[in-house]
C-alpha positions in Angstrom: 32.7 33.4 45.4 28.5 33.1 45.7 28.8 34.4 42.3 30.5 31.9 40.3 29.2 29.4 42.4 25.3 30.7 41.2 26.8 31.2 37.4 27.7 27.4 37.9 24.5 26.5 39.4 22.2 28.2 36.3 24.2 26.7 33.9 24.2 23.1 35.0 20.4 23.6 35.5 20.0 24.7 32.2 21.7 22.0 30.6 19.5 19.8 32.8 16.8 21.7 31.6 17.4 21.3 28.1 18.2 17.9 28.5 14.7 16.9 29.8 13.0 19.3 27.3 14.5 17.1 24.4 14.1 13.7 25.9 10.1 14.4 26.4 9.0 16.9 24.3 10.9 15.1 21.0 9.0 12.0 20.8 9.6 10.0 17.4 6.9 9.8 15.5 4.8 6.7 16.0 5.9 4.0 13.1 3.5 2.5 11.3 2.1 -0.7 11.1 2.1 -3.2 8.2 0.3 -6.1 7.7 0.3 -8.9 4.6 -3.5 -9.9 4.1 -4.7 -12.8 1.9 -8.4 -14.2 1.1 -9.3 -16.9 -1.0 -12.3 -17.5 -3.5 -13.8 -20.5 -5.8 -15.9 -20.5 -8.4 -16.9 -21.7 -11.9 -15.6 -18.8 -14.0 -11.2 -17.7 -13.5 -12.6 -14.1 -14.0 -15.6 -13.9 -11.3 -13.2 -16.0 -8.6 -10.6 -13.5 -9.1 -12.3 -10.4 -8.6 -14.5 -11.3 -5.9 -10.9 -12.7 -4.2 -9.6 -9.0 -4.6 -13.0 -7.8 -3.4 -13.1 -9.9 0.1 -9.4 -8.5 0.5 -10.3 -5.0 -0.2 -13.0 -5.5 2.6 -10.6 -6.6 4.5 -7.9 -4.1 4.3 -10.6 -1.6 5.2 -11.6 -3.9 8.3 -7.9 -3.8 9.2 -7.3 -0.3 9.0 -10.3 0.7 10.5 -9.6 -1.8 13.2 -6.3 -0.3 14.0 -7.1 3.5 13.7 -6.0 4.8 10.6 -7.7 6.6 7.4 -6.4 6.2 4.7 -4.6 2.4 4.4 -1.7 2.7 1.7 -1.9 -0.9 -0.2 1.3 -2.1 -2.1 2.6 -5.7 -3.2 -0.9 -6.9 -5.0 -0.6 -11.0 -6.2 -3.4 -13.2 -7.5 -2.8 -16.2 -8.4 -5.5 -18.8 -9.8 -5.3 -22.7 -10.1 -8.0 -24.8 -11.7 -8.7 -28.2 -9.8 -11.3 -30.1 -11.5 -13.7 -27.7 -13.1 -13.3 -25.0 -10.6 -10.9 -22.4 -9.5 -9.3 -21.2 -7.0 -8.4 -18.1 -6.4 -5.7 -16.2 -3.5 -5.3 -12.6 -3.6 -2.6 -11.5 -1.3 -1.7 -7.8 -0.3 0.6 -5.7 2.0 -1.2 -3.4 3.7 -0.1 -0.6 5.8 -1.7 2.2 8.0 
């Protein structure tokens, strides 16, 4: 009778045990965070407005990553768009960044 009743015993507290193991060992990996950035620029010349736009925003993105902890920031979804008012433009570059 003591005999089943230790048999029992181990293998409920095995399946405790295993129970446990899984719920806090087996963490899910951490998701990562994503982020749309945008920075704008004027100037005289479409060109120099645009890339100095996408330069601020690379700055950024690096800020941003390096803000939150990670290396290596993977960039995707890239849009400038320009409008001339007057004699000058205006430039927004717009990114999705995530880390």
């Amino acid at each position: 009778m003591g005999n089943i009743m230790l048999r029992k015993l181990l293998v409920a507290s095995a399946a405790v045990a295993a129970i446990f193991a899984f719920a806090f060992v087996s963490h899910p990996v951490a998701a990562k965070s994503c982020t749309v950035l945008a920075e704008k620029a004027v100037g005289l010349k479409e060109s120099e407005t645009s890339t100095r736009a996408l330069k601020q925003l690379n700055r950024k993105a690096k800020h941003w990553a390096k803000k939150n902890g990670y290396t290596s920031p993977q960039i995707s979804k890239l849009s400038t768009t320009c409008t001339k008012k007057g004699a000058i433009y205006h430039c927004t570059a717009k990114e999705k960044v995530c880390g």
